[in-house]
N, C-alpha and C positions, 0 to 999 in steps of 0.2 A: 841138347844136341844142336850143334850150331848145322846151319841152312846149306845145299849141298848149295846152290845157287843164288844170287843177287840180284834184284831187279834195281837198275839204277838210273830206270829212265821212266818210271811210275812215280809218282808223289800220293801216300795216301791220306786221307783224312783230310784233305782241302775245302777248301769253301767254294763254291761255284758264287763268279761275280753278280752281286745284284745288282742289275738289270732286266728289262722286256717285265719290267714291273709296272700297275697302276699308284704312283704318290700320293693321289686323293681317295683311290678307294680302301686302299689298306690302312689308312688314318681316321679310324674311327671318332675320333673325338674332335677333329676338324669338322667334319661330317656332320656330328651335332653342333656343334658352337654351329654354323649356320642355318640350319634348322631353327635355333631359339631366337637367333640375332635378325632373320626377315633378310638370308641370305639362299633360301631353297632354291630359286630360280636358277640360282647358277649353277646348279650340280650338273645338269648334263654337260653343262660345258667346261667346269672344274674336272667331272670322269675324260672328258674327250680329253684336255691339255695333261692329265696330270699322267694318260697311257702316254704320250708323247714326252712328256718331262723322264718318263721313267724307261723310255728306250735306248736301247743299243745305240741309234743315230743320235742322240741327242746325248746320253754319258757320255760316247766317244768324243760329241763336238765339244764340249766342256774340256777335255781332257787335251785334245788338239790345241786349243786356243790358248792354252796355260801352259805349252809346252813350247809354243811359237809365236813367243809375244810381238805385242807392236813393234812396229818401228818410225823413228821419226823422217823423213824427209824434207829438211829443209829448202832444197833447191833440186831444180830440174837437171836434164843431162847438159844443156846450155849455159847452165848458170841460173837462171831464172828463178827466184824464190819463190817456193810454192806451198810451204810450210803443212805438207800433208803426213798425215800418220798411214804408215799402212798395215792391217792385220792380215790372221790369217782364214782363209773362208771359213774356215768353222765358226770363228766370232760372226761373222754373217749370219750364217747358216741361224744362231742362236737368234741373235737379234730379230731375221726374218721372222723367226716361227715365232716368237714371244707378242711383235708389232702387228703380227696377222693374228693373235688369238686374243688382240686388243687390251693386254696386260698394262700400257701407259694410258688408255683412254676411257676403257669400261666407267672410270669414276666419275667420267662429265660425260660421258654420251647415253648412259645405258637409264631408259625411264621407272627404272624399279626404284624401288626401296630396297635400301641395302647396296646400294652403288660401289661405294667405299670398301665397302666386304665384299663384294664380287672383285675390284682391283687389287684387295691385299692377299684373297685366295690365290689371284693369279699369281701377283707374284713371290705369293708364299712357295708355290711349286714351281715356279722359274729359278727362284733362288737354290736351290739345292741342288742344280746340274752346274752352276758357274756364280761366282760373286761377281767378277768383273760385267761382264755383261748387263748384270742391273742397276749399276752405275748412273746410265744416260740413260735406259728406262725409266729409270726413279724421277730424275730431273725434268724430263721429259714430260710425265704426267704431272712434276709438283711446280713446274714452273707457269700452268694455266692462270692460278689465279692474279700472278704478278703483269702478267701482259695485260689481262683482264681493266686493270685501272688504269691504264689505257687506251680508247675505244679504237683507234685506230689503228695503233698496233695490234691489237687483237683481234680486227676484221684483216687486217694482212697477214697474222702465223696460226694464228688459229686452226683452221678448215688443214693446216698441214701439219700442223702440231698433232690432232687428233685424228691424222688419217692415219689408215691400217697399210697402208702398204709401204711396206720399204725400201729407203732410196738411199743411196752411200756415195753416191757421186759426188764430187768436189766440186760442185757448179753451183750461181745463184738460188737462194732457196724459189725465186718468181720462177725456177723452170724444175723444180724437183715433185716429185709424189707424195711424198712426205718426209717432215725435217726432224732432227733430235736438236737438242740442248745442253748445253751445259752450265758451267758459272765457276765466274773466279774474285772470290772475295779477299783469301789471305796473302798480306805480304810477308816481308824476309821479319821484320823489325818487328810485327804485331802478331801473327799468329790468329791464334780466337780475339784478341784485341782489336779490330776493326777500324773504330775509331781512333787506332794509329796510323792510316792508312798513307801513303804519301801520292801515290797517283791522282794525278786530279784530270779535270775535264773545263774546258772552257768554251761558252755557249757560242754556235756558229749561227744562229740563226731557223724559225721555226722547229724550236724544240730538238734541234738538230747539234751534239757537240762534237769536241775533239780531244780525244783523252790521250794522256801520254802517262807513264808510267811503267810499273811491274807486277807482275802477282807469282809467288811463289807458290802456290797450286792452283792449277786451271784446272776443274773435273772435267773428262770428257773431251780431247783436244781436237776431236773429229767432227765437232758437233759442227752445227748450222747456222746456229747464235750462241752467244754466254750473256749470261745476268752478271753485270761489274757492279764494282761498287767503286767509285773514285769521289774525290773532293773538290765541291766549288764553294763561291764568296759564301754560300748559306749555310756550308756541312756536306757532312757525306750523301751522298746520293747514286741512286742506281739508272743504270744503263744495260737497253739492249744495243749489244753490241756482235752484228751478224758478219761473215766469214765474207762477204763481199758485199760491196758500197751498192747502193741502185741502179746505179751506172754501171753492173757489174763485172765493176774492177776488184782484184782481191784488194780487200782489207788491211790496214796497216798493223794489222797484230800475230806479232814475228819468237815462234817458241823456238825456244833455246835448246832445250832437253825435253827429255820424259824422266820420271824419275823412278830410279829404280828399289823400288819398294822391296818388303817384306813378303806380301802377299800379295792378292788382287789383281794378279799377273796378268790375265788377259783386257787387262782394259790400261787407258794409258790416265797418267796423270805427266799435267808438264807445267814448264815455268816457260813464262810466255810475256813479253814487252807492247808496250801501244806507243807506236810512234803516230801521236795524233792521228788514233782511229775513228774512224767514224762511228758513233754512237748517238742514241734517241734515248733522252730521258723517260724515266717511267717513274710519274707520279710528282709531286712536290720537288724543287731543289731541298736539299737537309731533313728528309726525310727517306735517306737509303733503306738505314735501317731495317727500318718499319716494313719498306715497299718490298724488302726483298725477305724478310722472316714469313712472309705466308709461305714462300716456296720454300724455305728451309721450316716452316713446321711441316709442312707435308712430307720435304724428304726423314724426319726425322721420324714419324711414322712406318716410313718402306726402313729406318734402321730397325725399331723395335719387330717387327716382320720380319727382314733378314735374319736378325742374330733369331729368332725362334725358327724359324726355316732351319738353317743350317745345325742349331742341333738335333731339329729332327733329322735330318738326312745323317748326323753323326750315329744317333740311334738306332736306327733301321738298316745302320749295316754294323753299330754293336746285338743286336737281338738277332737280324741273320747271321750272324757268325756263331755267336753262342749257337744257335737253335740245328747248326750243322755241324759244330766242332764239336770233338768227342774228347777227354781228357779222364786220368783216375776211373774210367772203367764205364764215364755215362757222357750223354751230351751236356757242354757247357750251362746250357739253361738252367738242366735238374742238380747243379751241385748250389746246397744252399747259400754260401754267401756270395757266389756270383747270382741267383735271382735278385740276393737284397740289394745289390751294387746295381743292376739292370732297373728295377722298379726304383729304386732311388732318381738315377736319371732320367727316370721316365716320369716323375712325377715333377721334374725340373722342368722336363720338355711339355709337360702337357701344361703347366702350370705358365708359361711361356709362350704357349701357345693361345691360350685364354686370355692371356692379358693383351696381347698383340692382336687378338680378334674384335676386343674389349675397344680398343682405342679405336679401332677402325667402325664400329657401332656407334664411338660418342660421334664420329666425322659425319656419319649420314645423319646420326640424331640432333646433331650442333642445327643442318638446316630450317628447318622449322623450330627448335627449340631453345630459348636461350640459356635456360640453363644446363642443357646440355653441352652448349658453345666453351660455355666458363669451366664445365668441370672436364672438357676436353684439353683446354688450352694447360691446365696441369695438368692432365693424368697424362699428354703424349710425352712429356718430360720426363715424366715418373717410368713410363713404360722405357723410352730409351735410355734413360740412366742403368734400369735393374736387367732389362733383357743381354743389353749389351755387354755388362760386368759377366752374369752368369754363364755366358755362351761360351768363353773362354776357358772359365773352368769347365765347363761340362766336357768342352770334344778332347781337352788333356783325358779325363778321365776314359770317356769313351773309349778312342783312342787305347789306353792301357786294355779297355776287354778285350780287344783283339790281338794284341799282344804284340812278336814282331812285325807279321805279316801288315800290321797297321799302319807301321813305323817306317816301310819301305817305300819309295815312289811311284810305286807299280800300284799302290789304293789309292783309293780316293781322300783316307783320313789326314795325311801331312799336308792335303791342299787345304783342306776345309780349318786344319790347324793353323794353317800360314793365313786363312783369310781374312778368319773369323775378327780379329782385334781393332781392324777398319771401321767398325758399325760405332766401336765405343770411343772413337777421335772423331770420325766426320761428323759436321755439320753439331758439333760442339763436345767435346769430351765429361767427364762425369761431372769435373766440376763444373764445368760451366753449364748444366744438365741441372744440379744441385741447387747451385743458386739462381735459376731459373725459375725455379721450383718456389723459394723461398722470396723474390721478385714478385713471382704474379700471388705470393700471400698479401706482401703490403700495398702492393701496387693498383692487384685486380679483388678487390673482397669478394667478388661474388665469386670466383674462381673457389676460393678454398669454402664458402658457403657450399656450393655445391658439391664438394669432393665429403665434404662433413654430411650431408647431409644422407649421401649416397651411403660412409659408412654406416649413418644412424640403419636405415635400413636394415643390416644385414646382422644386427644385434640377435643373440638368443639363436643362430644356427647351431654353433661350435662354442662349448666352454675354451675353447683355447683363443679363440680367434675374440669374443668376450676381453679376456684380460689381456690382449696385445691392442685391440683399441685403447682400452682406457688406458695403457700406459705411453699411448701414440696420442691421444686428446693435449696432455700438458705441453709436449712439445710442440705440438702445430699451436696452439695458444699463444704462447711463448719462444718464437721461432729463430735461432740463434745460429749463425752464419757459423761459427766452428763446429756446431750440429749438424751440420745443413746433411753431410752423408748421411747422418745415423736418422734423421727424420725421414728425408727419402726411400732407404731403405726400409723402414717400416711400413711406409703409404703403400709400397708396392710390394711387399709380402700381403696387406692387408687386401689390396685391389687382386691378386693370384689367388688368395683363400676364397675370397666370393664369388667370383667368377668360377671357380671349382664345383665349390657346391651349388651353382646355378645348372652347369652344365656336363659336370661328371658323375660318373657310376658313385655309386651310394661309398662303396668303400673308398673311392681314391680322396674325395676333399676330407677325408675326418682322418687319414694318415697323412696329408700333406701337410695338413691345421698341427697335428702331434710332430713334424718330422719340424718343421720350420719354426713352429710360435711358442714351442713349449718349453718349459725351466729344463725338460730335458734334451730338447736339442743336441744333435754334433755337428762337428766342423768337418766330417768326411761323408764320404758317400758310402755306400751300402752299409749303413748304419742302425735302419729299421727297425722300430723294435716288435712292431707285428707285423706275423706274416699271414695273415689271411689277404686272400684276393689279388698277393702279387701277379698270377697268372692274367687277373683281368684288367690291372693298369695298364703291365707292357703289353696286351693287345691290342689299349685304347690308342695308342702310342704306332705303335706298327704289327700290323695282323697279317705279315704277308707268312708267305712258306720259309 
């Protein structure tokens, strides 16, 4: 019998948006990894940010801010070149609350143990409302140590680099509250190649130069200061190079565009000129390089952390969806190959998550510990090569469990799919990740000592994790540059298996060992071949409603 009447202003079977969610507390396996890692301290304050990452005010700011991008302003209503970006307050909005819950400073101000891991929890849960916004957060905190070899430069940005309150004014940083950061390394003609760089710097006088050139991406074009890298008589060399002279007069460094990217929408990137700007060397002339990789290992860190961020936030709204969407007669969840397809990602996501917690544990353990220095200095490679590769697949898939609704602008998944692929180019793309990897083999021994030695360890857990060392030993032995992917990719499937079984439920690391390392592996997801326990992975994963 068809229906005497229509309701066609009802929708049913929907999913109510998540949000007015807790990030940290319904992520139980975050939870633990700080627990083990000498991160507990920060829980009440991981629960307080992670209720505010996961609220209506703060989805929406993410959502606002990626829908009303930057804009650049080159000059005033006069004429006047004033080369300022302007957003939209919600990118404030975000910035404020991230800069106030101390997400770029906790790792050099806070006297715990576990420094590192209280910074990359923050911005493990800052990241899932916005990528763009953690941009110059990143930079921000990773650019300490560089000023650092500096003493004077770093008794002058210091004290505002690491303050909590935020300030966006386009004035001298000697009269702001606190300042952000940026940096601009690559030019048109080099790319990741650096030491092609053609902008150079000619010395003025007390440490004081005058750089002229281009860089075809500036991160961060609102910042305060940028770490350069330009060329004098010794080599390439780094410069801070700040947004107004001492005298302050603006600065001779004049952007041209922003560039309109793919994703990352709320934050800008530009291409920017130095008509002999003024800049202060940092560190050695012809040792750029060198001075300016602390701040890019650091930021390469907040990648491996982002791309795990973000597919959890992919997750927890593929598991909410399932867990309210009804299809064939029951809720998505209970039909069995979308659970195997759901605990498949979820064992990417948590497996992602452990490695990213991992690297942020060797960063506080490197202090006091040298061999923990060494097997940091590879494994942040490792983690950003493999986090970054998988995050991409994961939120396509994702993405697919919710099906159109996903695919629409009105969620949140097309943003997180447009974003995600930033993590795996910036601050170096896979290859140059790769052979990074296989650098500090020949270059640093105690590095892959250490990383060896960590596997030695973790022998006799897993028969499968067993025979994916020994077939990982020959090639790190023998370490050959047309390998270099297939070697990295086994260090850090090896480095996700142990860190599993360190800090997951008894069932998730001996079906990740069997999903990942085993002769029977697939190349897809919900592929599983056992299903015990999948209810307890995806709840390790996201335990909300």
């Amino acid at each position: 019998m068809l229906p005497v009447d229509f309701d066609f202003h009802t929708s049913a079977n929907q999913v109510p948006v998540l949000e007015n969610y807790n990030s940290f507390t319904t992520h139980p396996l975050l939870q633990k990894a700080l627990q083990l890692y000498d991160g507990s301290w920060i829980q009440e304050q991981a629960t307080e940010f992670g209720a505010l990452m996961g609220s209506h005010a703060m989805q929406h700011a993410g959502e606002l801010a990626n829908k009303n991008i930057p804009v650049l302003k080159t000059h005033d209503r006069f004429g006047n070149r004033t080369d300022i970006v302007e957003y939209h307050p919600a990118y404030h909005q975000m910035m404020e609350a991230a800069i106030r819950h101390q997400v770029h400073s906790i790792a050099w101000t806070a006297n715990n143990k576990g420094a590192y891991l209280a910074h990359s929890t923050l911005s493990y849960l800052k990241q899932q409302i916005d990528e763009g916004s953690s941009c110059p957060l990143t930079m921000t905190f990773a650019v300490v140590p560089s000023l650092k070899i500096e003493s004077d430069i770093a008794k002058a940005w210091l004290p505002l680099v690491l303050s909590n309150e935020y300030d966006a004014r386009p004035i001298p940083y000697t009269l702001k509250k606190g300042v952000t950061f940026g940096m601009a390394m690559t030019e048109p003609q080099g790319g990741s190649d650096v030491r092609a760089n053609l902008t150079f710097a000619k010395p003025a006088g007390n440490g004081v130069y005058k750089i002229t050139g281009r860089k075809w991406f500036c991160s961060a074009p609102m910042s305060d200061a940028f770490l350069v890298l330009a060329q004098t008589d010794k080599g390439l060399s780094c410069f801070l190079v700040p947004r107004f002279t001492p005298e302050g007069k603006k600065n001779a460094l004049y952007f041209q565009r922003l560039k309109d990217k793919l994703g990352n929408k709320s934050n800008a990137s530009g291409e920017v000129e130095f008509h002999e700007a003024w800049g202060q060397l940092i560190g050695e002339t012809g040792r750029g390089v060198a001075n300016i990789m602390e701040m890019v290992r650091h930021t390469r860190l907040d990648c491996a952390i982002g791309s795990a961020a973000t597919m959890q936030r992919a997750l927890a709204e593929a598991i909410h969806h399932c867990r309210h969407r009804s299809a064939f007669g029951k809720k998505l969840i209970d039909q069995p190959l979308m659970k195997n397809v759901l605990a498949d990602l979820c064992l990417e996501s948590a497996a992602a998550t452990a490695l990213a917690m991992r690297l942020a544990k060797g960063f506080d353990d490197a202090l006091t510990d040298e061999a923990a220095m060494h097997f940091t200095r590879i494994a942040t490679a490792i983690g950003k090569f493999w986090n970054t590769k998988r995050a991409v697949l994961v939120l396509g898939e994702a993405l697919e469990c919710i099906g159109g609704n996903g695919y629409v602008e009105e969620s949140i998944m097309p943003r997180l799919y447009r974003d995600v692929p930033v993590n795996a180019i910036w601050e170096g793309s896979g290859n140059i990740q790769a052979l990074d990897v296989l650098r500090s083999m020949h270059k640093e021994p105690h590095s892959i000592t250490a990383f060896m030695d960590y596997l030695e360890q973790a022998k006799g857990f897993d028969t499968h994790l067993d025979h994916h060392l020994e077939n990982l030993q020959p090639l790190i032995a023998h370490p050959d540059e047309y390998k270099a992917r297939i070697i990295v990719e086994k260090m850090a499937l090896a480095m996700q298996a142990i860190e599993l079984i360190r800090i997951a439920p008894e069932t998730m690391a001996p079906l990740f060992c069997e999903a990942r390392l085993s002769p029977q592996k697939h190349l897809t997801w919900g592929t599983l071949g056992n299903d015990k326990g999948l209810d307890d992975i995806i709840n390790m994963v996201y335990s909300g409603s």
